[in-house]
Structures are given as structure tokens and as C-alpha cells.
FIKOLLUM-713962 format. One record per residue (C-alpha): residue number from 1; residue in one letter; chain; x, y, z. Coordinates in steps of 0.05 Angstrom, whole numbers. Layout:
<sites>
   bake   marza   gudren        x        y        z
    NUM       A        A        X        Y        Z
...
</sites>
This chain:
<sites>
   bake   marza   gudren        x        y        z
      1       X        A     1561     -157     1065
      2       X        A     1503     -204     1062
      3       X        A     1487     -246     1118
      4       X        A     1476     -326     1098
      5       X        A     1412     -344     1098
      6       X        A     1397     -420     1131
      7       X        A     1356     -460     1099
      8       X        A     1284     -472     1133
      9       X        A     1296     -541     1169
     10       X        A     1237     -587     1158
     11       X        A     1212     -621     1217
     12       X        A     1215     -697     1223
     13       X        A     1158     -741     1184
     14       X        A     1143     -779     1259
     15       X        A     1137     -709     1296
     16       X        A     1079     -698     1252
     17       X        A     1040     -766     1256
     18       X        A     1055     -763     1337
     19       X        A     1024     -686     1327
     20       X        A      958     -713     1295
     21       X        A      957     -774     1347
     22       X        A      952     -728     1392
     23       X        A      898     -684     1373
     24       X        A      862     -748     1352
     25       X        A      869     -776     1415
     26       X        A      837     -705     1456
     27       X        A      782     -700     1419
     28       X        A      756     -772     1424
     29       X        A      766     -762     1499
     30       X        A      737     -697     1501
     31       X        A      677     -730     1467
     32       X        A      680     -786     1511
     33       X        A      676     -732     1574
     34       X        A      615     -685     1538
     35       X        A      579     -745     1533
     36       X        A      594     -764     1610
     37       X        A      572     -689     1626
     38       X        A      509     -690     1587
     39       X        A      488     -752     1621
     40       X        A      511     -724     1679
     41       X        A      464     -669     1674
     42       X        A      404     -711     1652
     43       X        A      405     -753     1715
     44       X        A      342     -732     1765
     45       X        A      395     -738     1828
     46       X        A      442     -687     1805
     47       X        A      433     -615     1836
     48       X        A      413     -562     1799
     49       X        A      475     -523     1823
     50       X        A      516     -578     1794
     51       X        A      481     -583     1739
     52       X        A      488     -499     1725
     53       X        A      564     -510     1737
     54       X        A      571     -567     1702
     55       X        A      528     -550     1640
     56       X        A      569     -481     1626
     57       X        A      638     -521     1637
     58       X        A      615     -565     1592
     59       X        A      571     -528     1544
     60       X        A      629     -460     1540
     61       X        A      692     -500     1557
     62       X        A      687     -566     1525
     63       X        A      656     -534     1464
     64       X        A      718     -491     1461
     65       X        A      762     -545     1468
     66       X        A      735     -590     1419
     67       X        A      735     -530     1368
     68       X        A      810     -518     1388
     69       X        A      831     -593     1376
     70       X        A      800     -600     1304
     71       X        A      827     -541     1291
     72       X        A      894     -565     1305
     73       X        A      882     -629     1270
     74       X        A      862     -602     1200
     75       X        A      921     -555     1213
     76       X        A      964     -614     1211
     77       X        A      950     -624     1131
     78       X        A     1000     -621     1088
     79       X        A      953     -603     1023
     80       X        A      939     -525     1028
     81       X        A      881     -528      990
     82       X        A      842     -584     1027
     83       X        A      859     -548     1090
     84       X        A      826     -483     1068
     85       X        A      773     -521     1038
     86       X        A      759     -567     1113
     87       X        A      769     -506     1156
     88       X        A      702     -470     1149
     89       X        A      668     -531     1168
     90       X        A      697     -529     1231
     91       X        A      647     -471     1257
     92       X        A      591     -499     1206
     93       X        A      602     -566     1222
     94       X        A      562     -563     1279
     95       X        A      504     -531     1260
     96       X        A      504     -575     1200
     97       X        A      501     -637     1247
     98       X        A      448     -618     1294
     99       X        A      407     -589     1230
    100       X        A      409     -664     1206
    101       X        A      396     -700     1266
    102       X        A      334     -655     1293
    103       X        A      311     -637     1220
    104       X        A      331     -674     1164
    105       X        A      326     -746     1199
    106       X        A      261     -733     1233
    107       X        A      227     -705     1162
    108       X        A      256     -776     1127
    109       X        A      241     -818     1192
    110       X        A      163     -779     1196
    111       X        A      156     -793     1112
    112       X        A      174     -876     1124
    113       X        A      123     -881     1184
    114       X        A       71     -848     1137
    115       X        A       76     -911     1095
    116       X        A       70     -961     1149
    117       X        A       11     -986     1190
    118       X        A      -18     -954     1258
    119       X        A       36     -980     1311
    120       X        A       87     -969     1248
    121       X        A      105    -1048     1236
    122       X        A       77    -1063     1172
    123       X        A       84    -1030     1110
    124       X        A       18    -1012     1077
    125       X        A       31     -964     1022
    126       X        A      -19     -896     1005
    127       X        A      -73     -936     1051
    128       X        A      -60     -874     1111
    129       X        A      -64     -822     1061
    130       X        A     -132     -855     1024
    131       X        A     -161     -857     1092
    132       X        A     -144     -774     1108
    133       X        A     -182     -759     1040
    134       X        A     -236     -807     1047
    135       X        A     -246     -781     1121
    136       X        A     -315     -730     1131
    137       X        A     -272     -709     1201
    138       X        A     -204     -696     1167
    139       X        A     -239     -665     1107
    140       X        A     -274     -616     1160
    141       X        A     -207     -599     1181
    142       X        A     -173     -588     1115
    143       X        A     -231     -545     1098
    144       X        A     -223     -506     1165
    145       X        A     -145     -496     1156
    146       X        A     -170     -460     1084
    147       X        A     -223     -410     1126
    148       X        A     -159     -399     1173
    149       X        A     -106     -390     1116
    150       X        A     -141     -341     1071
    151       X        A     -184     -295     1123
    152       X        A     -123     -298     1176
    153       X        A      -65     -274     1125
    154       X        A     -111     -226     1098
    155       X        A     -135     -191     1150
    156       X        A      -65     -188     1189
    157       X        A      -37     -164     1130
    158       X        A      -85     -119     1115
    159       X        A     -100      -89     1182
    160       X        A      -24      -88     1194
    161       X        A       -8      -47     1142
    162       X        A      -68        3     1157
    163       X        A      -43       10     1225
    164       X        A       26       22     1194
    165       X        A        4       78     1155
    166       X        A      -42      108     1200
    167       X        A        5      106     1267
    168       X        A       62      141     1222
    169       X        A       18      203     1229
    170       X        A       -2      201     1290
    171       X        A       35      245     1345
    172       X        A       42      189     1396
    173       X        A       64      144     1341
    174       X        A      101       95     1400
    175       X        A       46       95     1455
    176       X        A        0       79     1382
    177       X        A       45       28     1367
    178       X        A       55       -7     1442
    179       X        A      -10      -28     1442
    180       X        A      -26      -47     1377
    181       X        A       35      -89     1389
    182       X        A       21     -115     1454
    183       X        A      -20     -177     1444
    184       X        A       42     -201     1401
    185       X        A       74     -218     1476
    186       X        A       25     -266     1493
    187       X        A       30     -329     1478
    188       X        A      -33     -379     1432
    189       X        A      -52     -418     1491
    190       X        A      -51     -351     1542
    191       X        A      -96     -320     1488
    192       X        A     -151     -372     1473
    193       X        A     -151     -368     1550
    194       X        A     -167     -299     1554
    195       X        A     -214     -307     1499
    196       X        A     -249     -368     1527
    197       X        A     -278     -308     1579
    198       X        A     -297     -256     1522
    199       X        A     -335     -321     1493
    200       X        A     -366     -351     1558
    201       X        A     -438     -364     1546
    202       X        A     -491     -379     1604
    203       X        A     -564     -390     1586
    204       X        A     -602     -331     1581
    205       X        A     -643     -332     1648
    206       X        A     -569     -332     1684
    207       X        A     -527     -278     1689
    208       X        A     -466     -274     1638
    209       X        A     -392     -271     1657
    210       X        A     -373     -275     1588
    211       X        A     -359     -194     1567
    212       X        A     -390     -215     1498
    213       X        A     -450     -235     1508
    214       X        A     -462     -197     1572
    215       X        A     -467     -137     1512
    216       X        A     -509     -179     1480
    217       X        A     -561     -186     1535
    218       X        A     -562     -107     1555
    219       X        A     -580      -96     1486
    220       X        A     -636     -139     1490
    221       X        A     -617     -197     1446
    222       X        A     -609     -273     1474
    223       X        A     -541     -296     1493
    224       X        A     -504     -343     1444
    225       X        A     -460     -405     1448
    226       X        A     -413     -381     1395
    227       X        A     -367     -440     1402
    228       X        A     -430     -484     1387
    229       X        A     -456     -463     1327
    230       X        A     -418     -466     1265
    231       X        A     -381     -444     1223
    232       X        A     -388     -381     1260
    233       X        A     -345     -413     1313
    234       X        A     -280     -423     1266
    235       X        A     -286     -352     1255
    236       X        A     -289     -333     1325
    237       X        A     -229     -369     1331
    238       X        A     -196     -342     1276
    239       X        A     -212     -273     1308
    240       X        A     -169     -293     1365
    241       X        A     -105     -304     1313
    242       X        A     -123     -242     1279
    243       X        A     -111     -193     1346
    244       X        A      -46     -238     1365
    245       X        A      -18     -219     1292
    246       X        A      -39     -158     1282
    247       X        A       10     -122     1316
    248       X        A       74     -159     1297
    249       X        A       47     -140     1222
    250       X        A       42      -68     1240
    251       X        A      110      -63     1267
    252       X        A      144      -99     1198
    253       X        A      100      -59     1162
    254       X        A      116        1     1190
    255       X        A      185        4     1184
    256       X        A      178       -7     1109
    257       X        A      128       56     1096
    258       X        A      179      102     1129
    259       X        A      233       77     1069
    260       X        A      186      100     1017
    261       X        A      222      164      991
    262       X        A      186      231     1013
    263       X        A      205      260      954
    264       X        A      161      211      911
    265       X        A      102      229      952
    266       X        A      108      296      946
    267       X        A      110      295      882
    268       X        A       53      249      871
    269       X        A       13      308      910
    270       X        A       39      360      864
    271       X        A       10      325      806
    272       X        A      -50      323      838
    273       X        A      -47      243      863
    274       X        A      -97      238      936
    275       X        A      -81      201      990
    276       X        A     -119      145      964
    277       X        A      -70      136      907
    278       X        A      -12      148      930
    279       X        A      -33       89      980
    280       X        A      -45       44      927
    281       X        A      -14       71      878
    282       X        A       63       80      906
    283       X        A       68       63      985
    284       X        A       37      -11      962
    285       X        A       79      -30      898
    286       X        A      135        1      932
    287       X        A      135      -37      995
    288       X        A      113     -104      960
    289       X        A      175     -150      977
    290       X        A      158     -135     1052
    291       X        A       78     -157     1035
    292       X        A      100     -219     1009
    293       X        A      146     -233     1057
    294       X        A       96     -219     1120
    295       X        A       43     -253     1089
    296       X        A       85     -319     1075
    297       X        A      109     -316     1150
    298       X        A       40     -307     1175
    299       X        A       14     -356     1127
    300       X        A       67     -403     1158
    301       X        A       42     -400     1222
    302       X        A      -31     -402     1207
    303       X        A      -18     -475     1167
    304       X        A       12     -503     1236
    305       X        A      -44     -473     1279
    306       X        A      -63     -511     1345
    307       X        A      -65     -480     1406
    308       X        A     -122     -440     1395
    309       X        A     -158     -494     1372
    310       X        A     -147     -535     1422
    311       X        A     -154     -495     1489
    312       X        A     -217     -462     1465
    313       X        A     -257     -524     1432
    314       X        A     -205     -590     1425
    315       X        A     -230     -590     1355
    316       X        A     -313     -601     1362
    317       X        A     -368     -576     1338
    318       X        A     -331     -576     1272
    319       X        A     -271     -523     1288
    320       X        A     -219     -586     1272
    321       X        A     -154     -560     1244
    322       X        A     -100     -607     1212
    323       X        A      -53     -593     1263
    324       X        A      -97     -607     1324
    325       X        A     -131     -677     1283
    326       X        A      -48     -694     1268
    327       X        A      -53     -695     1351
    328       X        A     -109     -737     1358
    329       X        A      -92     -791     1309
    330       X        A      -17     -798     1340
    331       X        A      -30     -787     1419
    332       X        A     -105     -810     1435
    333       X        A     -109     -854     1377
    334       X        A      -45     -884     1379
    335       X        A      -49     -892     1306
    336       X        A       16     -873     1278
    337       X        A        1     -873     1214
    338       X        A      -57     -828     1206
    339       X        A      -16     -778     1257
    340       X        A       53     -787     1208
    341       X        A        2     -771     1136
    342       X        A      -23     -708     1161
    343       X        A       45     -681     1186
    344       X        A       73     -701     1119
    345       X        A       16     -660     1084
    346       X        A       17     -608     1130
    347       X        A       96     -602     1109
    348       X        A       76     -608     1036
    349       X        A       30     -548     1047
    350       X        A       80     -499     1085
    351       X        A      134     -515     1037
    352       X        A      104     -469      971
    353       X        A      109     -416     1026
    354       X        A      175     -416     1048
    355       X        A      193     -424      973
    356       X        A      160     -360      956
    357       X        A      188     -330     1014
    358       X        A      256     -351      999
    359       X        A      257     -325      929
    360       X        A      222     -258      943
    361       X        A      276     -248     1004
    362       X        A      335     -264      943
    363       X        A      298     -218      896
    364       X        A      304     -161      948
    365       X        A      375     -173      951
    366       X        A      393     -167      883
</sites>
């Protein structure tokens, strides 16, 4: 005998509005109390005990929490489809917000002051950017940042990926490897540091600290000032960038030669290919994607370079980079303007690369 079935008994219409009161009401206070915490945290009396305890109650906890309510909240709707549609934006929603406020509005706010005068009060049209193309300093520096992006990507690229195949034969591949890699750890400013020794240059009736030139003078010649004399200088400095790189191309590099097939290799040596071309000839085209892709990021990071620049010469004797004039112009300066047109170029330049980046990483995918 069949047993009735009830029918489902449909809550109230009040229960729900009291429901989404409810989770209204928690998260504005929960916002209310983050905001409270991360002041909290930001005053200079509060200990930094309190501050640890507070931050991961906060930062874990309240985070939680505030995911939990909205959750709830866009549970509440009725409409299945705008629910589904709402609820992945719960976990993106986030990310989304902070992308805007410490990306997007900065790129929009840093594009307006580049139209505006030097304490960013009056508008004054393309009158900034005439100025950084009129400019014999700035043009030094654009013509710098081109010595920096073409030997810099080149040679890290290059060098990388001889490394890579060289070190794959090697029987200590990983001691080969560790310290090839190892300048990678140090950080731009640490390095020019460093490097401000290897370059140290004393006249030549003193004695030389600098490791450079001390060579120099046991083989006879006369000490230089290489950060004096140009454009031999930029190139010392571009040195510098070159060792940091180096290694973290190697290591990129490397794992893409060991995915080229064996068996294509072989063969290529069975039909009487040499190592020469089967280097050029299959590891290269082969590995391309992974090229393209290191050379864009290193390109990337040659564009923004500054702290080389600036620990080693501050930008004289004709070594000014974009970057390290975008510095000058907004902080000793003061004049926004100027400072606001060159970081608007210098994003200009980098984006081509990440385009090119982005399309060879989706092309690799497919």
C-alpha cells in the first residue's frame, strides 16, 4: 500500500525577507568591524603582538565570515539562474575589487595627471608629453632603455638557452645549474652593490680595490673610470642585468630542451644531422613558444629597469633610463606631470609585450 506523500510546505514570504535582513545586516557590521581592525592595526601604539593576533582574526576569520554571509545572502534568491550566475563572484569578487582599486584606478588616475600641469591643477593638454620628446636628457634615456632592451633580452636569452643545453650533458647537471642560477636570488639593488666593487676605480698611482681594474693594472694597462666614460658605462651596467638573468633563463630553458622527444634526435643523427643542426634545426623551432615567452618576460623587466641604474650612477654621465628619469621628474622635481608622461609611455611600451606574451601562452594551449 502506498504511503501519502505531503506536500512540500512553503515557508512564509516574511521568514524570507527577515532571512536576507539578517545576512544584510552581518555583513555591513562585519565590514564596519574589518575596517575598525585594519585601523586598528595601522595605529603606531598598537603592539606588534596585538597586531599579529589581531591581523590573522581579522585577515582568516573575518574574511571567512564575510564570505559565509554573502553566501547566504545570494542563497536567499528565488531566481535559480541569477543565483548560479552571482555565486562565482563571490570568490572572484574580491580579487576583482582590489585588481580595480590598486590597478585599474591608478592606470586611469596616472593617464589624467599626465594631462595636467606640474603640481597636477591645471589642465594643459600634450604640453608634458612635447616636453619628454623635445628633451636632449629624456631622449638620452629613451635611447639608453633601447641599448638595455635589445642587448639585455638577447644575451639572457641567448646565454640561457646555451647553458640549458650544455648543463643537460653535463654529469653534475644540478651543482652546474646552482650556480648558474644563483645570482637569480639576489636582489637589483644587492647586485649593483656588489658590482659597484668589481667597478671601483682609483687613479692609477693608488692602489685599486676595485677587482676590475686591479687586473687591469697587473697587466700593465691604466686603470679606468668605466662609469665615466660613455656609452661604455650603459653597457657595464647592462652587464650587471645580464648575470642576474641569466640563470632564471637557464632554468626555463632547461626544462623545455628535456621535452624535446629523443626519438627526433636520434633520428636527426641517423640521417646524418650534427649537433649544430639539430640545435638549430629542431631543439630551437621546437622549443619556440618557451623563447618567446622568456624573452617577453625578460623584456618586461628590462623596460621598468631602475635599481641598477640608480645605485650604481643615479642616472649621469649619460646612463639615464626612463624609469629612473620617471623618478626624478615626480620626487626631486616635484613635477607631476613630466613624472605621470613617462610612466604612461613606459606602460605604452611594456604593453606590445605582454600582448605577445599573452597570445603565444594561448597558442601553446591550443
Amino acid at each position: 500500500m502506498a504511503v501519502p506523500v505531503k506536500p512540500h510546505s512553503r515557508e512564509p514570504w516574511w521568514v524570507g525577507v527577515v532571512r536576507s535582513s539578517m545576512y544584510l545586516a552581518a555583513i555591513v557590521i562585519l565590514a564596519f568591524l574589518l575596517k575598525f581592525s585594519f585601523d586598528f592595526i595601522q595605529a603606531k601604539s598598537t603592539p606588534k603582538t596585538v597586531i599579529v593576533f589581531v591581523g590573522l582574526l581579522a585577515g582568516v576569520g573575518g574574511v571567512w565570515l564575510m564570505f559565509t554571509f554573502v553566501e547566504g545572502l545570494i542563497g536567499m534568491i528565488p531566481n535559480r539562474k541569477i543565483r548560479n550566475t552571482l555565486q562565482p563572484f563571490i570568490f572572484i569578487g574580491p580579487a576583482i575589487l582590489l585588481l580595480c582599486v590598486y590597478l585599474i584606478y591608478p592606470i586611469i588616475n596616472t593617464i589624467v595627471l599626465s594631462f595636467l600641469d606640474a603640481r597636477s591643477e591645471s589642465f594643459i593638454g600634450l604640453a608634458n608629453y612635447q616636453y619628454i620628446f623635445s628633451d636632449p636628457g629624456i631622449l638620452v634615456a629613451f635611447r639608453n632603455n633601447a641599448y638595455w632592451l635589445v642587448t639585455v633580452t638577447f644575451f639572457c636569452v641567448a646565454l640561457g638557452l646555451v647553458f640549458a643545453v650544455l648543463v643537460d650533458r653535463v654529469k653534475y647537471e644540478s651543482l652546474a645549474k646552482s650556480f648558474i642560477f644563483l645570482p637569480v636570488a639576489i636582489s637589483s639593488a644587492g647586485a649593483a652593490v656588489i658590482w659597484r666593487f668589481m667597478y671601483a676605480y682609483k687613479p692609477a698611482c693608488a692602489e685599486q680595490y676595485g677587482v676590475i681594474n686591479a687586473l687591469v693594472q697587473a697587466l700593465g694597462f691604466k686603470p679606468l673610470a668605466f662609469m665615466t666614460i660613455a656609452p661604455l658605462n650603459t653597457f657595464m651596467l647592462i652587464a650587471i642585468m645580464v648575470w642576474l638573468q641569466t640563470g632564471f633563463c637557464m632554468v626555463v630553458l632547461s626544462a623545455a630542451v628535456k621535452n624535446v622527444p629523443g626519438e627526433l634526435m636520434e633520428a636527426s643523427r641517423i640521417d646524418g644531422a650534427n649537433e649544430f643542426q639539430i640545435f638549430f634545426h629542431i631543439t630551437i623551432p621546437y622549443i619556440r613558444g618557451t623563447i618567446i615567452a622568456i624573452a617577453t618576460t625578460t623584456l618586461i623587466m628590462v623596460l621598468k629597469i631602475f635599481d641598477i641604474v640608480y645605485v650604481m650612477t643615479r642616472g649621469n654621465y649619460d646612463t639615464e633610463v626612463i624609469a629612473n628619469r620617471m623618478y626624478i621628474e615626480m620626487f626631486t622635481f616635484r613635477n607631476f606631470g613630466h613624472g605621470t608622461a613617462l610612466a604612461v609611455i613606459l606602460f605604452l611600451a611594456v604593453m606590445p609585450a605582454v600582448y605577445i606574451n599573452i597570445r603565444n601562452l594561448r597558442q601553446q594551449r591550443s
